[in-house]
C-alpha positions, 0 to 999 in steps of 0.5 A: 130341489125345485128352486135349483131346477127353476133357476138352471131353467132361466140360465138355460133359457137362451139356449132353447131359443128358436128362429131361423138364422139370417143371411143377406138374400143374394142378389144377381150382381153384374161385374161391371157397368154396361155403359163404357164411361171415361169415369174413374172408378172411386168410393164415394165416400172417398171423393163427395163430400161426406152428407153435402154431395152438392159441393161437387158441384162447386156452387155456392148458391146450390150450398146455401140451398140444401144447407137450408133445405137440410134444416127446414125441409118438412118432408124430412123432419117427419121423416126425424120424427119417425126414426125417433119413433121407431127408437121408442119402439125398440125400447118398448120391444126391449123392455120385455127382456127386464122383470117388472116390478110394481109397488103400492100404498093402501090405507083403509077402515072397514066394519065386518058385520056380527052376522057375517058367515064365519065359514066354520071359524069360532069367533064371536058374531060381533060387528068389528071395525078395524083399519088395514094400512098395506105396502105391497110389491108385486113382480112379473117377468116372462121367460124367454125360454123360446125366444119370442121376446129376443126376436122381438128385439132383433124385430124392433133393432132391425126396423130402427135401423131401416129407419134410419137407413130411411131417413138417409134416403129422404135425405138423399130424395129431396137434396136431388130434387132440390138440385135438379129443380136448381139446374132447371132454374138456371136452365131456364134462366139461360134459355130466356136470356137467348130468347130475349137476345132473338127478340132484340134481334128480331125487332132490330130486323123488323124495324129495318124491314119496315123502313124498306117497306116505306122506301118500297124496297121491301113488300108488305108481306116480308113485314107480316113475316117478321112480325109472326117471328117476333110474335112467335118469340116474345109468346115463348117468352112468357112460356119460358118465364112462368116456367121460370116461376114454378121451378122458383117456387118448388126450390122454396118449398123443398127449402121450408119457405113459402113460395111468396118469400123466395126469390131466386137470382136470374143467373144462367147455368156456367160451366160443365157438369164435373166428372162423377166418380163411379164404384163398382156394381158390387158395392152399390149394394152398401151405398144405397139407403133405399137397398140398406132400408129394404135389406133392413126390413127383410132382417125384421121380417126374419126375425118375425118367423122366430116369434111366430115360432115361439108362440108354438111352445109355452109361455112361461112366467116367473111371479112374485108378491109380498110387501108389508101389511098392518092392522096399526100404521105404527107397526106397518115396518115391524118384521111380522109385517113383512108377507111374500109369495113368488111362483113360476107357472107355464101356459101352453096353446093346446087347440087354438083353430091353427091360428098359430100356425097360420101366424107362422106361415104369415110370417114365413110369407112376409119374409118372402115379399120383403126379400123380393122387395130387395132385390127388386130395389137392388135391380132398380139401382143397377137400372138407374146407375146405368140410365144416367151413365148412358144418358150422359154419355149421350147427352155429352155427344149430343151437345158437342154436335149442337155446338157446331149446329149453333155455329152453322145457324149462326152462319146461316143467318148471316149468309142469309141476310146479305143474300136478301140484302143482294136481292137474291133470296125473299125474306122467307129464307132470313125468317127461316134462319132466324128461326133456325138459329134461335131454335138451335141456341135454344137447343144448346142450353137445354143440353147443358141443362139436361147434362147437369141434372143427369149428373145430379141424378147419377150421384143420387143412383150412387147413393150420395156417397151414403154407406150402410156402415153408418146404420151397423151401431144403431140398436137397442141394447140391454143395459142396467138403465133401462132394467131400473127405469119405469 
């Protein structure tokens, strides 16, 4: 009868298992974005690529780069390693659902003393020499009447998934970063080749001031303000190109090269940033690998309570020992060999200084930060999908409006010119104008290059078209392999 009500114990198990239940915490969703944008609103999933997001972009040197970067980048291949290691953890974890089973071989030759107390037995007190060949076996395995084992499982299956989720976001991090340190470099590139049309140009004018100042039809101080113009243009240069030089090295280094090694092509931006598509507030929500992380955590953190919890009740074991014992080794596999034993013994916390209890509220209050932890991620999302809506809806006016400053300056420059060829304006009004029109070329470029890298940054504040389905199977599972391995 006891070994009945042992084993309905173990098949009831299950159903005494404690733990608060999860529910995604909710977050405060806006229906819509703020920002009006002329976007059609799309999955992600849908519309970039699937793990290349960059090809939206339609570069082939971009593609190269993040191809390299996505197989040689250290930042990620640690963040690999770490999913691989919470991997292991959960099977570490998982192991607790199986029975332990140990085994053995001793071999001795011992003297028992003649004087040897012989506890009331009647034997004879002679010395006796004898040999003792064991194979013994040994068995453990915890109970998991309340559930402390199971949540630990769900515990270690939710922080796997927040890994991998996590390794997603790294993923995510330095493909943005390499493409908006890309967009610089062409930036860059275009603004120096402006910046260089304006030297030629400039130093075309001062050799013309020059020569007038030799014929006497131009003074000393129109050559001294041309010279500062060039100057000032060729100091901008340098500035421009060292710039130029550590854009260059950070794309080496987030490809997995030395900085010595990598030489990027001068090529200035071409083009206009695509149109992006958009998904509604809602669904950012799934597409977000930094929101799955958070969530993922709060699910482990929940899972905690219930281990907390269950170390609250008894901690119940179920024992066993036996094997083959033999005083001659010709006889270790005869049956009077055979010996076992097997127990069940329960352990109960009586008075402990409430430190359970303490690890419960521990644990019920770490739950609490990492649901504040999500929806603080999930508010910075919707913060930063709507930044770069707006920014791009700015930015796009903005370099409309410099388009036509451009071709004012130029105009300028030009009007400026015959009117100090005429003898109607000093020379200061043609510097002024160079000036104007070089700033304002200038100007044009970085617009562009702004609007490209607040493309990029709306794709990364979409998640990339990344979705959380993509985490939902990685687990731990029970499984007659695991149960039979060491």
């Amino acid at each position: 009868m006891r070994w009945r009500a042992a084993l309905l114990l173990l098949v009831c198990a299950p159903a005494f298992a404690k733990g608060p239940k999860y529910e995604k915490p909710s977050v405060a969703t806006p229906q819509n974005w703020q920002t009006p944008a002329p976007w059609e609103q799309a999955v992600p999933l849908d519309s970039l690529p699937k793990g290349a997001w960059w090809q939206f972009f339609g570069d082939a040197e971009l593609n190269q780069y993040e191809q390299r970067a996505m197989a040689n980048n250290q930042t990620l291949q640690a963040a690999i390693a770490r999913l691989s290691e919470a991997r292991a953890t959960a099977r570490v974890t998982a192991s607790g659902l199986y029975p332990e089973l140990d085994a053995g071989a001793r071999a001795t030759r011992e003297r028992l003393a003649g004087n040897r107390p012989t506890n009331g037995a009647i034997v004879a007190p002679i010395p006796v020499t004898q040999n003792e060949f064991t194979i013994p076996f040994t068995l453990n395995y915890e109970v998991d009447l309340f559930g402390r084992v199971r949540h630990d499982v769900e515990a270690a299956n939710a922080d796997l998934q927040a890994s991998a989720a996590d390794l997603e976001n790294v993923r995510l991090l330095v493909s943005s970063e390499l493409a908006g340190d890309y967009f610089q470099l062409r930036e860059l590139d275009s603004e120096i080749a402006v910046v260089r049309k304006a030297i030629l140009y400039q130093q075309q004018a001062l050799t013309l001031v020059e020569n007038q100042h030799t014929g006497g039809a131009a003074s000393g101080l129109d050559v001294a303000q041309q010279k500062v113009v060039l100057d000032s243009s060729v100091t901008q240069l340098a500035l421009l190109q060292q710039q130029r030089a550590q854009f260059q090295h950070a794309v080496a280094m987030l490809q997995g090269l030395p900085a010595a090694q990598f030489t990027a092509p001068v090529r200035g931006l071409e083009g206009q940033p695509p149109a992006l598509p958009l998904i509604v507030p809602s669904e950012l929500l799934q597409r977000r690998p930094d929101i799955a992380t958070a969530e993922r955590q709060t699910a482990a953190a929940n899972a905690r309570i219930g281990v907390a919890r269950a170390a609250l009740y008894p901690s119940i074991s179920l024992g066993g020992s036996g094997g083959l014992d033999s005083e001659a080794i010709s006889k270790l596999l005869n049956a009077p060999s055979f010996f076992w034993s097997l127990g069940l013994s329960a352990l109960e916390p009586v008075i402990a200084g409430g430190r359970n209890r303490a690890q419960l509220d521990y644990a019920k209050s770490v739950y609490q930060e990492t649901v504040a932890d999500y929806r603080e991620t999930a508010l910075t999302a919707f913060q930063q999908v709507e930044d770069a809506l707006s920014g791009l809806t700015t930015l796009a006016s903005a370099y409309e409006s410099q388009q036509r400053a451009v071709d004012d300056a130029d105009r300028s420059l030009q009007l400026a010119n015959a009117r100090y060829t005429g003898g109607l304006v000093t020379y200061l009004d043609v510097v002024t104008a160079e000036e104007q029109a070089l700033s304002n070329e200038r100007e044009e470029v970085q617009l562009l290059g702004q609007r490209m890298t607040t493309s990029v940054l709306l794709v990364k504040a979409l998640g990339g078209g990344w979705d959380s389905a993509s985490i939902a199977a990685i687990g731990v599972k029970p499984s007659v392999k695991q149960a039979v391995q060491q």
